[in-house]
C-alpha positions in Angstrom: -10.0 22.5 -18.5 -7.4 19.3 -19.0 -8.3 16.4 -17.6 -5.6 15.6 -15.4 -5.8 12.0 -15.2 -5.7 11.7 -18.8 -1.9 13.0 -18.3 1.0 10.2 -18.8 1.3 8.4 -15.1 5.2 9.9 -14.8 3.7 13.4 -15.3 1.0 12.7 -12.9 3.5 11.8 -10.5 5.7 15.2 -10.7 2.6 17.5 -11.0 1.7 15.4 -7.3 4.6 16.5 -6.1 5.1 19.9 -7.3 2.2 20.4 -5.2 3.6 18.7 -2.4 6.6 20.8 -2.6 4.8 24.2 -3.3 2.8 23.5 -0.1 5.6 22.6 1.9 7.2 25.5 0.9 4.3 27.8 2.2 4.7 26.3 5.4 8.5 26.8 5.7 7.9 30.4 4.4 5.4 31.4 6.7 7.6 29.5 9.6 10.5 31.3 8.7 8.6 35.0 8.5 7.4 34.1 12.5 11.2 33.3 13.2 12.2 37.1 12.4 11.6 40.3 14.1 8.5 42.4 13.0 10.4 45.5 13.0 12.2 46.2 9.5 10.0 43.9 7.9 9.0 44.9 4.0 5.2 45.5 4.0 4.4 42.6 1.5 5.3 40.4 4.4 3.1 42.5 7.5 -0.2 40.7 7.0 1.6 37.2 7.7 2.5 38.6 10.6 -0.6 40.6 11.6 -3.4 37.6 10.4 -1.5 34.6 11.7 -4.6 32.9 12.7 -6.2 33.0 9.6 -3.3 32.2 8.0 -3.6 29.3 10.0 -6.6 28.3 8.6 -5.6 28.8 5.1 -2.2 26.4 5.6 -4.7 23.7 6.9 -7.3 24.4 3.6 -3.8 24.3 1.4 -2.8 21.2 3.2 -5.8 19.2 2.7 -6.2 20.8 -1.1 -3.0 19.3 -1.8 -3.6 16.0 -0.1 -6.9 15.6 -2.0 -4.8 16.6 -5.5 -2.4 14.0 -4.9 -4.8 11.5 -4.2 -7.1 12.4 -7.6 -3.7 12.0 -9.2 -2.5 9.0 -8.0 -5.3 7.0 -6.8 -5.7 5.4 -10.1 -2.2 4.1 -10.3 -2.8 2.6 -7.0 -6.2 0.7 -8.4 -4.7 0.0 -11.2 -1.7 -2.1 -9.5 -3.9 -3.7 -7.0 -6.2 -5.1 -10.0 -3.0 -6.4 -11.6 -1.4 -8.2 -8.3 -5.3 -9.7 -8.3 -4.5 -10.7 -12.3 -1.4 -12.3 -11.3 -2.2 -13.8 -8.2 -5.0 -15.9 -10.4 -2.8 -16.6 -12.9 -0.6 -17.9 -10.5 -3.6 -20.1 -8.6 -4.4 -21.3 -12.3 -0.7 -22.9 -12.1 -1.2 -24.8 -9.6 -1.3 -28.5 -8.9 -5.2 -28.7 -7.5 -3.3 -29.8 -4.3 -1.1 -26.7 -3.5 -3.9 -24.6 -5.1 -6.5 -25.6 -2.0 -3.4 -25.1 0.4 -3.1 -21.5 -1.0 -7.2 -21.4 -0.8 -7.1 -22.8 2.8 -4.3 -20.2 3.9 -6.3 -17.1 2.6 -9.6 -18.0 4.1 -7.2 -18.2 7.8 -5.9 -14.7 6.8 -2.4 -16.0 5.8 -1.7 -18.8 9.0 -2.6 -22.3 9.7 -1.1 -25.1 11.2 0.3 -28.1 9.0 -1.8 -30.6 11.6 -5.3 -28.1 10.1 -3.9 -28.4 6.2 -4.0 -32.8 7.0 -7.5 -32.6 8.1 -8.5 -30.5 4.2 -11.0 -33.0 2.0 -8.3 -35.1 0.0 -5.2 -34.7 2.4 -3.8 -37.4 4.4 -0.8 -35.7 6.6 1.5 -37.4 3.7 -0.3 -35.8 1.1 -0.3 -32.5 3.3 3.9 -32.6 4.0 4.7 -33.2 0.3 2.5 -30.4 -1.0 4.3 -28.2 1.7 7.6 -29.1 0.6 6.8 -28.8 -3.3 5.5 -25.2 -2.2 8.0 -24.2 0.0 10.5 -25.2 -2.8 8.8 -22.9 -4.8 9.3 -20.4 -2.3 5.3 -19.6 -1.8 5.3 -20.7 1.8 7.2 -20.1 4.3 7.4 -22.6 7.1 7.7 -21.8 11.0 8.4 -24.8 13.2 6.6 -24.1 17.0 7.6 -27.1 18.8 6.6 -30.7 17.7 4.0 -28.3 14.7 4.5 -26.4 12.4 3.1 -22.8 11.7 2.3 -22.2 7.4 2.0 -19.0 5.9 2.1 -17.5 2.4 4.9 -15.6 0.8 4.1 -11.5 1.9 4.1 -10.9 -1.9 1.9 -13.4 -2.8 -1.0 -13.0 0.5 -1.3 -9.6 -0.6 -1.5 -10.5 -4.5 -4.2 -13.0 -3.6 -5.8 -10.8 -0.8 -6.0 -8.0 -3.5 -7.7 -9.6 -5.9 -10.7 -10.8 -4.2 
């Protein structure tokens, strides 16, 4: 028997959804057949008619057959991405001035929010130390600053949280 994971990812992808697209077109063949009258009907086609309810059954068996085939066939690519946005979001820390690296480390531990007054109060910061590192990373374009009155609200980059998040 092959080994389907073994097949090239782009061939993965269209045997996935060749059998997305076979089992959607059970389901529009069997709701077309309960569109049309019985009568006249070729007799290849009575026992959709005559079994619906276990034909039922059958299209929800199919369904989740071809929802557990696409994931076998996919879920490696998707592990495989997340372990390299993990790579690259370490390279990345690596990069880092140790300064805006423990900003970065501070923001992930408060699940991607924190106020710049929190960030001043980090071993090593003064609020000086805390606003230059903020504009050095928000030059960068790794932050992204909200201003909420007289504070403001710090948060990674979408791309990079879920990098970061991803590789722990």
């Amino acid at each position: 028997m092959v080994d389907l994971r073994k097949l090239p990812m782009r061939k993965r992808v269209l045997t996935a959804i060749s059998l997305l697209g076979v089992f959607l077109l059970l389901v529009l063949v069997i709701t077309y057949r309960y569109s049309v009258d019985s009568r006249g009907m070729p007799l290849i086609l009575a026992p959709l008619v005559f079994f619906h309810l276990e034909l039922m059954v059958i299209v929800a068996i199919a369904g989740l057959l071809s929802g557990a085939g696409v994931f076998y066939l996919l879920s490696e690519a998707v592990e495989e991405q997340r372990k390299e946005s993990g790579i690259t979001g370490t390279l990345l820390l690596k990069s880092l001035e140790p300064s805006e690296a423990k900003v970065v480390g501070a923001l992930v531990r408060h699940n991607n929010s924190i106020y710049q007054s929190q960030l001043s109060r980090l071993e090593g910061f003064t609020r000086l130390k805390a606003h230059r590192t903020l504009d050095k990373l928000e030059r960068k374009g790794l932050i992204n600053v909200e201003k909420i009155g007289k504070t403001n609200l710090i948060s990674l980059a979408k791309e990079l949280y879920d990098a970061l998040k991803s590789g722990e």
